[in-house]
PDBQT receptor file of N, H, CA, C and O in Angstrom, charges set to zero:
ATOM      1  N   UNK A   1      -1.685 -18.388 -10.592  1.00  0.00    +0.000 N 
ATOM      2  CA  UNK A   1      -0.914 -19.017  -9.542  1.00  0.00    +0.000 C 
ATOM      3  C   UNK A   1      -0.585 -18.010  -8.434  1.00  0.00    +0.000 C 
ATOM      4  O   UNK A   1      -0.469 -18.282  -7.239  1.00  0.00    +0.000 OA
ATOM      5  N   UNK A   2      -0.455 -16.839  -8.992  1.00  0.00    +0.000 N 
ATOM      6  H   UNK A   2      -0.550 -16.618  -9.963  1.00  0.00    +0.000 HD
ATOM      7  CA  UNK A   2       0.075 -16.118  -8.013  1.00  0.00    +0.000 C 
ATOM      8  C   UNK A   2      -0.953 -15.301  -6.761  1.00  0.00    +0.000 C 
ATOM      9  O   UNK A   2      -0.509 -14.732  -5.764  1.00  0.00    +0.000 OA
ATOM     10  N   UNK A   3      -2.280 -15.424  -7.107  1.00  0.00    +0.000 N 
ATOM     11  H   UNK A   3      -2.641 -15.886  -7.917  1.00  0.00    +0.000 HD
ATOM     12  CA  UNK A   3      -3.690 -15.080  -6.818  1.00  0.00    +0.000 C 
ATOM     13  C   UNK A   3      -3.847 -16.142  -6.055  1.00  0.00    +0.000 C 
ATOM     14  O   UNK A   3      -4.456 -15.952  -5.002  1.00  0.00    +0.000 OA
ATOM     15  N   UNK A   4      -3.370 -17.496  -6.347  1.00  0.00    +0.000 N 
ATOM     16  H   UNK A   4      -2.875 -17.651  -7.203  1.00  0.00    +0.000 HD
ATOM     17  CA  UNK A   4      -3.807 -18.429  -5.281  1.00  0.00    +0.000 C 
ATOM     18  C   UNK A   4      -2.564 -18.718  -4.010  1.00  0.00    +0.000 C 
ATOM     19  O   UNK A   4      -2.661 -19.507  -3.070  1.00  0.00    +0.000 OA
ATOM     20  N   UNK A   5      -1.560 -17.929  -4.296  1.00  0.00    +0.000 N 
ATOM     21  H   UNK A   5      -1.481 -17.288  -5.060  1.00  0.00    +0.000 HD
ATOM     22  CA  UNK A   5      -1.011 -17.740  -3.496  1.00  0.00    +0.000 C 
ATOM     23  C   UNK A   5      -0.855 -16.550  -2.204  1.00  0.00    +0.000 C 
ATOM     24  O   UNK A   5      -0.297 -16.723  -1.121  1.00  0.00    +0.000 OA
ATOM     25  N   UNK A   6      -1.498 -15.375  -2.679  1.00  0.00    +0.000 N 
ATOM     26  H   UNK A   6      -1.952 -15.233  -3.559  1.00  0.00    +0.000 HD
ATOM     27  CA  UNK A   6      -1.663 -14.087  -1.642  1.00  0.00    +0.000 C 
ATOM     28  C   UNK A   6      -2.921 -13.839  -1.922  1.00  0.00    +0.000 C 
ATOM     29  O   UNK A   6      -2.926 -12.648  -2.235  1.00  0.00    +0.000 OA
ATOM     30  N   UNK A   7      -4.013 -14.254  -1.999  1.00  0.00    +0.000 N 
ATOM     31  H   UNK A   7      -4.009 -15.221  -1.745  1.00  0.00    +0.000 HD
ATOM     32  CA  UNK A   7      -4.921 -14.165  -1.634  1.00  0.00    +0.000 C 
ATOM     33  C   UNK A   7      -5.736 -14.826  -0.352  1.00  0.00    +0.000 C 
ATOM     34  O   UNK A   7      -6.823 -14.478   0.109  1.00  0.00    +0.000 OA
ATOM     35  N   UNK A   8      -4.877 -15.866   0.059  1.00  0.00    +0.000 N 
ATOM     36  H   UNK A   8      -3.994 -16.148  -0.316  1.00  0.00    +0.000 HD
ATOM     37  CA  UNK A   8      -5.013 -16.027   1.445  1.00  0.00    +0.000 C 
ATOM     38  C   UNK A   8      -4.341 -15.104   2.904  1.00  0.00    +0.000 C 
ATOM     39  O   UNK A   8      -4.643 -14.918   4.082  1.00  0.00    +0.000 OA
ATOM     40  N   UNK A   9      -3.412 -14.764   2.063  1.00  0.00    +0.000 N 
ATOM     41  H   UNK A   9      -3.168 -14.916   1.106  1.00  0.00    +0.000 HD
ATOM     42  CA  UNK A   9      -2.333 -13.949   3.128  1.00  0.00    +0.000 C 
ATOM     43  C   UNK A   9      -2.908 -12.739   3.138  1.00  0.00    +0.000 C 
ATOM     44  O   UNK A   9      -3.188 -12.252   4.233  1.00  0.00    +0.000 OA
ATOM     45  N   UNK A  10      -3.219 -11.958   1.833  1.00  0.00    +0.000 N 
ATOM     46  H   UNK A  10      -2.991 -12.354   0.944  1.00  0.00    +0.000 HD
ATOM     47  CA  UNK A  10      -4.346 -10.853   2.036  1.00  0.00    +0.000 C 
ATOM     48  C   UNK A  10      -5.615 -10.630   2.956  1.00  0.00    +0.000 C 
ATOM     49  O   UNK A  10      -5.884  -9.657   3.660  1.00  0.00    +0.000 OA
ATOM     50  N   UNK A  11      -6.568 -12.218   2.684  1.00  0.00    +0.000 N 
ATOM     51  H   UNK A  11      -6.349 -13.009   2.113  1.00  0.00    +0.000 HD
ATOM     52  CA  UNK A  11      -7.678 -11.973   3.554  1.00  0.00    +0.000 C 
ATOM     53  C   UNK A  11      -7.234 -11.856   4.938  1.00  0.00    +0.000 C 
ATOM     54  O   UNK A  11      -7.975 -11.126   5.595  1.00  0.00    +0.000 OA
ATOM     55  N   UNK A  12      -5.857 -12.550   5.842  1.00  0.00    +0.000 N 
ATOM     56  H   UNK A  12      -5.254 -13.144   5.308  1.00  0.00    +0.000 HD
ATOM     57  CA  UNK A  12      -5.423 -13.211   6.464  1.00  0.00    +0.000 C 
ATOM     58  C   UNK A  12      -5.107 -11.133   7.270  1.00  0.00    +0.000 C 
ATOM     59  O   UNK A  12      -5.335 -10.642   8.375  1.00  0.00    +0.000 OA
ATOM     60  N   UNK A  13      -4.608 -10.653   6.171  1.00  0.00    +0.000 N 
ATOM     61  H   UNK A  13      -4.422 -11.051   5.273  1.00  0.00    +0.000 HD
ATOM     62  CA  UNK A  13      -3.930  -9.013   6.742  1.00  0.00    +0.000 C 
ATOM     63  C   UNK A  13      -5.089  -8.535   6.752  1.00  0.00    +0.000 C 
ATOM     64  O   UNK A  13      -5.118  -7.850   7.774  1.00  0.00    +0.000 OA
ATOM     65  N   UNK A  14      -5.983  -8.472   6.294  1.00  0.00    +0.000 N 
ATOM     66  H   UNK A  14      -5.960  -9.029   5.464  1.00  0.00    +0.000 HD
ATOM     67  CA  UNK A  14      -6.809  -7.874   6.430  1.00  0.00    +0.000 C 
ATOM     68  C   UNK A  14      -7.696  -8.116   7.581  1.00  0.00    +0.000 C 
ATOM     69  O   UNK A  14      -8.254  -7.094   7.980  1.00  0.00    +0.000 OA
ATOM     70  N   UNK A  15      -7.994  -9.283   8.269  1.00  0.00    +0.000 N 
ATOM     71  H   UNK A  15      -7.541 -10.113   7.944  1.00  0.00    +0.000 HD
ATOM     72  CA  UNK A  15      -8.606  -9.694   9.370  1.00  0.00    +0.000 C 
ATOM     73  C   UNK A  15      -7.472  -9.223  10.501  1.00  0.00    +0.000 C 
ATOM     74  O   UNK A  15      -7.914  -9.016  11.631  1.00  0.00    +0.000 OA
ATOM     75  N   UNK A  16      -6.279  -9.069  10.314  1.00  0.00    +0.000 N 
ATOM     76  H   UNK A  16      -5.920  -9.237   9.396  1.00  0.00    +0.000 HD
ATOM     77  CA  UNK A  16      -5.697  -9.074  11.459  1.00  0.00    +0.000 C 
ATOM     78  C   UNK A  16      -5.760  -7.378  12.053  1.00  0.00    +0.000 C 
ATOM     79  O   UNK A  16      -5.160  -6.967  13.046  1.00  0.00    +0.000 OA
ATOM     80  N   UNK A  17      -6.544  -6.666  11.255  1.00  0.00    +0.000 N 
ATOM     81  H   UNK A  17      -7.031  -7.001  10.449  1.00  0.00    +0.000 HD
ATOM     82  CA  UNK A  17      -6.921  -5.354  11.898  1.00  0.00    +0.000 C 
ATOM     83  C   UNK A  17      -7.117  -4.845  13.388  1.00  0.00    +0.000 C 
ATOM     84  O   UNK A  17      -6.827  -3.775  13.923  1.00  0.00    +0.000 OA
ATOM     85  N   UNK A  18      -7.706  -5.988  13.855  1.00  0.00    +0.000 N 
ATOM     86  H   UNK A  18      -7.941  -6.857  13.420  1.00  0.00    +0.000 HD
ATOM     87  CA  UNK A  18      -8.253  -6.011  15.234  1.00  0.00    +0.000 C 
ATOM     88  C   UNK A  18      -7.309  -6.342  16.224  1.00  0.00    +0.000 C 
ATOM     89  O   UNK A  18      -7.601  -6.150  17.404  1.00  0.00    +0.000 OA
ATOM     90  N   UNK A  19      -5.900  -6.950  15.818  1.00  0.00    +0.000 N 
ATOM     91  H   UNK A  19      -5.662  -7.106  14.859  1.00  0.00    +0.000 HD
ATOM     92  CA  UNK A  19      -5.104  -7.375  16.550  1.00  0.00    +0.000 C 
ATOM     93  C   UNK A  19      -4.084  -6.088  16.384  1.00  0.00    +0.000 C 
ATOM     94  O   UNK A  19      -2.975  -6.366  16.841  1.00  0.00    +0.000 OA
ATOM     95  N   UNK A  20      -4.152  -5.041  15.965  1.00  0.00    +0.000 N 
ATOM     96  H   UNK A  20      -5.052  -4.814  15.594  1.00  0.00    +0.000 HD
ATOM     97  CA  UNK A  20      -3.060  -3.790  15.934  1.00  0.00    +0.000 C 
ATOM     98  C   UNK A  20      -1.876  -3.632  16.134  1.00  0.00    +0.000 C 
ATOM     99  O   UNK A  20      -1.356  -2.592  16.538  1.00  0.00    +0.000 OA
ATOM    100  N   UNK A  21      -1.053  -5.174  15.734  1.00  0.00    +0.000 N 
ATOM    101  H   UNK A  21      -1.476  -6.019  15.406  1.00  0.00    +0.000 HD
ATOM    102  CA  UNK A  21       0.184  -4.774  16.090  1.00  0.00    +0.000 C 
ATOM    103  C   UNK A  21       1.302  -4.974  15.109  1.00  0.00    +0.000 C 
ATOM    104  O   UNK A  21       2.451  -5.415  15.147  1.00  0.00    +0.000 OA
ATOM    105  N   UNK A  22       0.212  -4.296  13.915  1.00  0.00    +0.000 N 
ATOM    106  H   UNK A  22      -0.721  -3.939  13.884  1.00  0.00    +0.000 HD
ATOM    107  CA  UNK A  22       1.254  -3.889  13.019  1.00  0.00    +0.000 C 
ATOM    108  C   UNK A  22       0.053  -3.346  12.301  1.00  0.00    +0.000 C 
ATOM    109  O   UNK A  22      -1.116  -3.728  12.244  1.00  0.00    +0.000 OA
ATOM    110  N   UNK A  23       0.727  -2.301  11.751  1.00  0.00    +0.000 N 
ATOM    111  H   UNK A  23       1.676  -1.991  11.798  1.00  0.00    +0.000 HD
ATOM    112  CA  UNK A  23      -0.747  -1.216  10.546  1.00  0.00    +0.000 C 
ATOM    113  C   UNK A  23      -0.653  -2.042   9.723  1.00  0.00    +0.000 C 
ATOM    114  O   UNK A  23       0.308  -2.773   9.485  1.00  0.00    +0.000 OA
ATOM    115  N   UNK A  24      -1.769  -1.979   9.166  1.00  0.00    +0.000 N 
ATOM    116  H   UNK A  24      -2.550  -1.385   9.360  1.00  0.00    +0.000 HD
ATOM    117  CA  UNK A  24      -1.793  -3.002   7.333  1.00  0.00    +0.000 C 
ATOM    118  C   UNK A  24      -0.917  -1.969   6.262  1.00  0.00    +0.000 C 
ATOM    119  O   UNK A  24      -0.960  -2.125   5.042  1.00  0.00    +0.000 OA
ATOM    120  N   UNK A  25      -0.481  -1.380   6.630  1.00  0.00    +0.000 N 
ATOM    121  H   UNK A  25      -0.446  -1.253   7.622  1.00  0.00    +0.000 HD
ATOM    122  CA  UNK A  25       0.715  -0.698   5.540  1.00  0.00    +0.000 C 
ATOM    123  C   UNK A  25       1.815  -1.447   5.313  1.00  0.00    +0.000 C 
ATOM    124  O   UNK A  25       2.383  -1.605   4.232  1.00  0.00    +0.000 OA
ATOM    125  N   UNK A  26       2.119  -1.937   6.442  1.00  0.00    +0.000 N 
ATOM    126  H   UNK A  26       1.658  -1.809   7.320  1.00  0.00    +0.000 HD
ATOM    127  CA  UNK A  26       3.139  -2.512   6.820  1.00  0.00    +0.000 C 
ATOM    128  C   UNK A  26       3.225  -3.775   6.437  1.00  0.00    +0.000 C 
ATOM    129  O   UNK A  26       4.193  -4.465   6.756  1.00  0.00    +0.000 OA
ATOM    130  N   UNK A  27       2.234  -4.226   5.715  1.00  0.00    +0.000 N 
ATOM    131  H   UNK A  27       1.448  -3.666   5.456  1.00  0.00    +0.000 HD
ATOM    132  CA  UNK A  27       1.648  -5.466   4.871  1.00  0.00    +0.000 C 
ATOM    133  C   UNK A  27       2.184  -5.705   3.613  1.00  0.00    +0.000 C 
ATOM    134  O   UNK A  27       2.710  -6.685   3.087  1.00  0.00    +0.000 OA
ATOM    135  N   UNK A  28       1.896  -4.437   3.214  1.00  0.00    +0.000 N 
ATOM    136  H   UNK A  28       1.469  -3.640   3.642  1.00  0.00    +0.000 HD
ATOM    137  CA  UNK A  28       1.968  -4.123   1.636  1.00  0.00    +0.000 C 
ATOM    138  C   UNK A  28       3.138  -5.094   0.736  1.00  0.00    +0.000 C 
ATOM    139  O   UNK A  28       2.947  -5.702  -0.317  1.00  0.00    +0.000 OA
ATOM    140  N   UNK A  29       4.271  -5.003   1.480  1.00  0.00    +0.000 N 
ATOM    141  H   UNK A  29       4.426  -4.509   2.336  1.00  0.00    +0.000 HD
ATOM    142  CA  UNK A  29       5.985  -5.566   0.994  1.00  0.00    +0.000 C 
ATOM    143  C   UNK A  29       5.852  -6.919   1.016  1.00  0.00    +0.000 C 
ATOM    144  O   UNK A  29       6.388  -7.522   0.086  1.00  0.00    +0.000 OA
ATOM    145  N   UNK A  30       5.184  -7.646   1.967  1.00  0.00    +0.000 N 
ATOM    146  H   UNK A  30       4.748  -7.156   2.722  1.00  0.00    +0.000 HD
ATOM    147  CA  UNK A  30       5.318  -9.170   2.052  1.00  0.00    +0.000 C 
ATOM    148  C   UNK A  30       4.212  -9.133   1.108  1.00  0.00    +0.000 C 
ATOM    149  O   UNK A  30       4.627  -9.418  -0.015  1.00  0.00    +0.000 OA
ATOM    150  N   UNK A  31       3.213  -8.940   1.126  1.00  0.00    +0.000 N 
ATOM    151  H   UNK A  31       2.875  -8.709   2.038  1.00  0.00    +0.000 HD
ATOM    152  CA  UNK A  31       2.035  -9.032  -0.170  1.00  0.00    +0.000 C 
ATOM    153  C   UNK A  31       2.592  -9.211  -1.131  1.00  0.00    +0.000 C 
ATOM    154  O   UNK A  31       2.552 -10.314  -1.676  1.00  0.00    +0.000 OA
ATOM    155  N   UNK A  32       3.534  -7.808  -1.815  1.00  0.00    +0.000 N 
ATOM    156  H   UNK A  32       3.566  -6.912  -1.371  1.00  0.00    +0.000 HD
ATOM    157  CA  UNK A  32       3.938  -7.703  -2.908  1.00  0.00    +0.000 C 
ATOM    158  C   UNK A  32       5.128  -8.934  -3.213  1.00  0.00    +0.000 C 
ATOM    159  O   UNK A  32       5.011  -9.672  -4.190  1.00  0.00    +0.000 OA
ATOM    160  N   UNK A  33       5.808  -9.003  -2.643  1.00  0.00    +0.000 N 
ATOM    161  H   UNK A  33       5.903  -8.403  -1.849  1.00  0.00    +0.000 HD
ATOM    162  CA  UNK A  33       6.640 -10.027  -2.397  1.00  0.00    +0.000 C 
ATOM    163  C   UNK A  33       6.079 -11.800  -2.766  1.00  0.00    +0.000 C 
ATOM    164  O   UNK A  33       6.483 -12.616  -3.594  1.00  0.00    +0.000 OA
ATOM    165  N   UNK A  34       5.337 -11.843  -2.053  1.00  0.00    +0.000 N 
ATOM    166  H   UNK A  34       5.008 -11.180  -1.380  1.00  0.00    +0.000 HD
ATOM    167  CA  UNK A  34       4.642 -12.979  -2.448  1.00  0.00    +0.000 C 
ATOM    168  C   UNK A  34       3.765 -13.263  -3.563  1.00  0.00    +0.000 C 
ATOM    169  O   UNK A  34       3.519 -14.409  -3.939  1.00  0.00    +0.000 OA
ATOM    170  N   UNK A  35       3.268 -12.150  -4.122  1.00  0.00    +0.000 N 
ATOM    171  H   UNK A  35       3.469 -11.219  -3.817  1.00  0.00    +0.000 HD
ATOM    172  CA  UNK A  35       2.381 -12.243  -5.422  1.00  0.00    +0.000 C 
ATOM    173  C   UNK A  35       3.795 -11.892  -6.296  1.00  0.00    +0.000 C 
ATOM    174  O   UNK A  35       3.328 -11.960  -7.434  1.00  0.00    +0.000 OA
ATOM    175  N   UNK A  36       5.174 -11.573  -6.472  1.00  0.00    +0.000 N 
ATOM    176  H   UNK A  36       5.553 -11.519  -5.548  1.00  0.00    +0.000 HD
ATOM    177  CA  UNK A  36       6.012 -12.067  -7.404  1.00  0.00    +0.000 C 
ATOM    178  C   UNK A  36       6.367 -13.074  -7.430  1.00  0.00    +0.000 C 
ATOM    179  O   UNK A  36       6.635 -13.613  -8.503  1.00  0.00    +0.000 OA
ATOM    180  N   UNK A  37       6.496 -13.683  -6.282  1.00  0.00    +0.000 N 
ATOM    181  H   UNK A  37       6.278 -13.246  -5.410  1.00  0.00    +0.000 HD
ATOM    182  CA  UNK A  37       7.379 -15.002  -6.023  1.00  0.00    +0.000 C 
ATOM    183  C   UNK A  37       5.999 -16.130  -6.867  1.00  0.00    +0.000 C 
ATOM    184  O   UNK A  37       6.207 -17.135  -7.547  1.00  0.00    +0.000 OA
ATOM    185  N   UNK A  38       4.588 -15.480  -6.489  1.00  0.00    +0.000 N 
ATOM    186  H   UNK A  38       4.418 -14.664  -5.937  1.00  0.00    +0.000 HD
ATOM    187  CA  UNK A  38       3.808 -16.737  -7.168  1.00  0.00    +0.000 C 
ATOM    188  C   UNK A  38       3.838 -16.555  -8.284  1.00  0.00    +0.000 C 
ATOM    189  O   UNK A  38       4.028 -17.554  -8.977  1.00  0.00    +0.000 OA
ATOM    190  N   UNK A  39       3.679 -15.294  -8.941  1.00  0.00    +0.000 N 
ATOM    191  H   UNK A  39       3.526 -14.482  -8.378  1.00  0.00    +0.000 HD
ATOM    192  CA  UNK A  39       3.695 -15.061 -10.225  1.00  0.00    +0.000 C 
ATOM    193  C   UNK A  39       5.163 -15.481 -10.962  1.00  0.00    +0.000 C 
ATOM    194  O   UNK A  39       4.978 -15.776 -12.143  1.00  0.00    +0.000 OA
ATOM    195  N   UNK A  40       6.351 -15.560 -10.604  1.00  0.00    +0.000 N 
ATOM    196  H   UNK A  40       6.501 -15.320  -9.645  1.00  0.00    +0.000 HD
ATOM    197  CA  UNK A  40       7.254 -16.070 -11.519  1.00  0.00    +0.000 C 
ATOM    198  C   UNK A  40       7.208 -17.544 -11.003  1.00  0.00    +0.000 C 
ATOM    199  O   UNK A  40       7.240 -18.284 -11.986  1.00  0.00    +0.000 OA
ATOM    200  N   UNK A  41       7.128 -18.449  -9.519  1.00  0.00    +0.000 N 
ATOM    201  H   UNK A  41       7.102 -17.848  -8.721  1.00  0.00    +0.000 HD
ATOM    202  CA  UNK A  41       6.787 -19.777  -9.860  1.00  0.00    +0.000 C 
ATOM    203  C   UNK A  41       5.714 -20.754 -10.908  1.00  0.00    +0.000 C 
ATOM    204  O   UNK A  41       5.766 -21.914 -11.316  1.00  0.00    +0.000 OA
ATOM    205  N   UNK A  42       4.814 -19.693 -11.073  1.00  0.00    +0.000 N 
ATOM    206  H   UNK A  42       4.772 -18.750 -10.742  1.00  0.00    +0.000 HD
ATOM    207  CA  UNK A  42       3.435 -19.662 -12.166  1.00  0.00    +0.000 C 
ATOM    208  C   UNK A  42       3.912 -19.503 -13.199  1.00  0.00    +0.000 C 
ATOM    209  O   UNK A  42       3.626 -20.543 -13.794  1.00  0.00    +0.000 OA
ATOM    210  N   UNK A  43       4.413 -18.952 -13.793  1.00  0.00    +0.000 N 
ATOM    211  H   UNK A  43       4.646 -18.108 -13.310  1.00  0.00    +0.000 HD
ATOM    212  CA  UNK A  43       5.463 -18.389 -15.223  1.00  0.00    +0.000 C 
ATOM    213  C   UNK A  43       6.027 -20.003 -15.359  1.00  0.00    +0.000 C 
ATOM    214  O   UNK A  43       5.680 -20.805 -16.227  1.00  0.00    +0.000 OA
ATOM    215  N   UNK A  44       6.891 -20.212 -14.370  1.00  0.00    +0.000 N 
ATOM    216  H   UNK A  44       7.173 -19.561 -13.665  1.00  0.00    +0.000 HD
ATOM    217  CA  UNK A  44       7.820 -21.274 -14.769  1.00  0.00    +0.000 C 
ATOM    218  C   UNK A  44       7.486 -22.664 -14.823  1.00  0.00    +0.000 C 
ATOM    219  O   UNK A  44       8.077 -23.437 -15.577  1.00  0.00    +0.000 OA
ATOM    220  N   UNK A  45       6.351 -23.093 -13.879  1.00  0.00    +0.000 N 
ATOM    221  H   UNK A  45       5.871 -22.465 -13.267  1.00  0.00    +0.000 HD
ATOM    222  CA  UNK A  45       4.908 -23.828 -14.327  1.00  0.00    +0.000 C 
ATOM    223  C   UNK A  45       4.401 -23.996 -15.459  1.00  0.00    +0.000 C 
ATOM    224  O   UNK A  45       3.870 -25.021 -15.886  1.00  0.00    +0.000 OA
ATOM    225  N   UNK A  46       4.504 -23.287 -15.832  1.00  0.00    +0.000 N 
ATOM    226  H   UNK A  46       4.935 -22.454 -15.484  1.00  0.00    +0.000 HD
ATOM    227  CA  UNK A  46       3.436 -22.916 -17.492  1.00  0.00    +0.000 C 
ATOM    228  C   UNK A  46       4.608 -22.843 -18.282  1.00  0.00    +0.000 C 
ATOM    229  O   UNK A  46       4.209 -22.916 -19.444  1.00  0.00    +0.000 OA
ATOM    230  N   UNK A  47       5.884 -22.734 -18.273  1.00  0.00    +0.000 N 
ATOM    231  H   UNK A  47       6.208 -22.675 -17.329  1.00  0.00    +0.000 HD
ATOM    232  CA  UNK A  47       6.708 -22.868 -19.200  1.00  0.00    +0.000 C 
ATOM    233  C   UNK A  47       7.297 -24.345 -19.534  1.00  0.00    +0.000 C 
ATOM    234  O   UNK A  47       7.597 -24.878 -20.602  1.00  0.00    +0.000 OA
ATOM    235  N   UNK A  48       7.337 -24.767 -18.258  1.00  0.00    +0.000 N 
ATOM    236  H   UNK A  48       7.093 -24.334 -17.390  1.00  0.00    +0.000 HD
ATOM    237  CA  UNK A  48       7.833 -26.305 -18.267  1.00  0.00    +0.000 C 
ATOM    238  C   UNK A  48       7.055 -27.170 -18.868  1.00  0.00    +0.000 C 
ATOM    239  O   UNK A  48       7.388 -28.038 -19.674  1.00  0.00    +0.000 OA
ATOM    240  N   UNK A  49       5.867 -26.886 -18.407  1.00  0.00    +0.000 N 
ATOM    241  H   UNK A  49       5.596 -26.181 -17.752  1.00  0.00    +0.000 HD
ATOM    242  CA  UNK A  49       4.784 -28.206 -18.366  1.00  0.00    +0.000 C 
ATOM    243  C   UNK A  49       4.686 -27.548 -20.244  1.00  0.00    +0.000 C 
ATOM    244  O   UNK A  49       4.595 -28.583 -20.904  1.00  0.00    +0.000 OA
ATOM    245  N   UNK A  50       4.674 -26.379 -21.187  1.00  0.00    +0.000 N 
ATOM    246  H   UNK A  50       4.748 -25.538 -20.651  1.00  0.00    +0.000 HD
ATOM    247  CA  UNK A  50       4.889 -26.130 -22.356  1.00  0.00    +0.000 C 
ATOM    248  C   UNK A  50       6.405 -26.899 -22.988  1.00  0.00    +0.000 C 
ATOM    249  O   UNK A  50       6.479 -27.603 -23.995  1.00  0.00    +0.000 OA
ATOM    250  N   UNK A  51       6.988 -26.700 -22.505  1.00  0.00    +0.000 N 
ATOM    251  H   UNK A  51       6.928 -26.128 -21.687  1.00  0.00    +0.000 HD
ATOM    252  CA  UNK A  51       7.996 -27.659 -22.959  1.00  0.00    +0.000 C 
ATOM    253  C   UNK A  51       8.272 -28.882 -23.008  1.00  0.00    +0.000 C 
ATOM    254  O   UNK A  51       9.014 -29.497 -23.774  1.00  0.00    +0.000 OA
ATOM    255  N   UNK A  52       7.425 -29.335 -21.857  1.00  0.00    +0.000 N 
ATOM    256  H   UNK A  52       6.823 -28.835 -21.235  1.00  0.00    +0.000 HD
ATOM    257  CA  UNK A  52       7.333 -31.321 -21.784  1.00  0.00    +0.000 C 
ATOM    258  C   UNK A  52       6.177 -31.484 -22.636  1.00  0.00    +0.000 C 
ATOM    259  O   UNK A  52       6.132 -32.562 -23.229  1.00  0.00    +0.000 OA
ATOM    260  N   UNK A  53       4.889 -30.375 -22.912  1.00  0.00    +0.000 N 
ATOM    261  H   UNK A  53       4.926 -29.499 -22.430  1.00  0.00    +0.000 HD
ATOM    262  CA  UNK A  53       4.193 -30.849 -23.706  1.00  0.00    +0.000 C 
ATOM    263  C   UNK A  53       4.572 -31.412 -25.573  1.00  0.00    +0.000 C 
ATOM    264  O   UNK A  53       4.390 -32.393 -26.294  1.00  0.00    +0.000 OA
ATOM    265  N   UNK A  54       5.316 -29.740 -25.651  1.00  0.00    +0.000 N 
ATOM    266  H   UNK A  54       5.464 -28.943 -25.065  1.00  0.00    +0.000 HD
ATOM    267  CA  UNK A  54       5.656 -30.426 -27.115  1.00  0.00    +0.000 C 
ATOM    268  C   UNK A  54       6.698 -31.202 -27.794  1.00  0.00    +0.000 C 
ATOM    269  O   UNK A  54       6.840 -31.426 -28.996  1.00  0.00    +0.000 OA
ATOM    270  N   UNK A  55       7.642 -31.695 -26.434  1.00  0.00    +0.000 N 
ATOM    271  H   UNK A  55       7.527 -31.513 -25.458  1.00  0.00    +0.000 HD
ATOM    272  CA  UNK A  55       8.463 -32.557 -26.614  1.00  0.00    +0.000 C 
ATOM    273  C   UNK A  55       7.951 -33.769 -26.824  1.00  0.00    +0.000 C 
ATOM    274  O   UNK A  55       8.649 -34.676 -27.275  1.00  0.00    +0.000 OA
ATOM    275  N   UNK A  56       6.691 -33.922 -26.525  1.00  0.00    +0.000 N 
ATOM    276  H   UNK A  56       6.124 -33.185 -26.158  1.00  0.00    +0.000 HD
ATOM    277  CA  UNK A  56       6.107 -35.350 -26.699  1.00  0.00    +0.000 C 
ATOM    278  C   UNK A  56       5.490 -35.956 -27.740  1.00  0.00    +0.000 C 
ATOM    279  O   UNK A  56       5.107 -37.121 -27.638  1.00  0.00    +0.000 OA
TER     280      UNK A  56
């Protein structure tokens, strides 16, 4: 989940090279940021939909 979430924003920093108005260093924090935020919405996805499963 969290791969399908900053992996657009990645290709997205990475193309924006040409526009220089911000270094791709400066990338890094919202990247990281967003591959936690997908990775614990993904966690909690997969925990729920585990819990409605074997409640049933």
């Amino acid at each position: 989940m969290a791969i399908l979430v900053v992996l657009p924003f990645a290709i997205w920093v990475i193309r924006l090279e040409k526009l220089d108005f911000l270094p791709q260093v400066a990338w890094l924090l919202p990247l990281s940021a967003a591959y936690y935020l997908g990775f614990r919405i993904g966690k909690e996805v997969v925990k729920g939909y585990t819990r409605w499963n074997r409640s049933r």
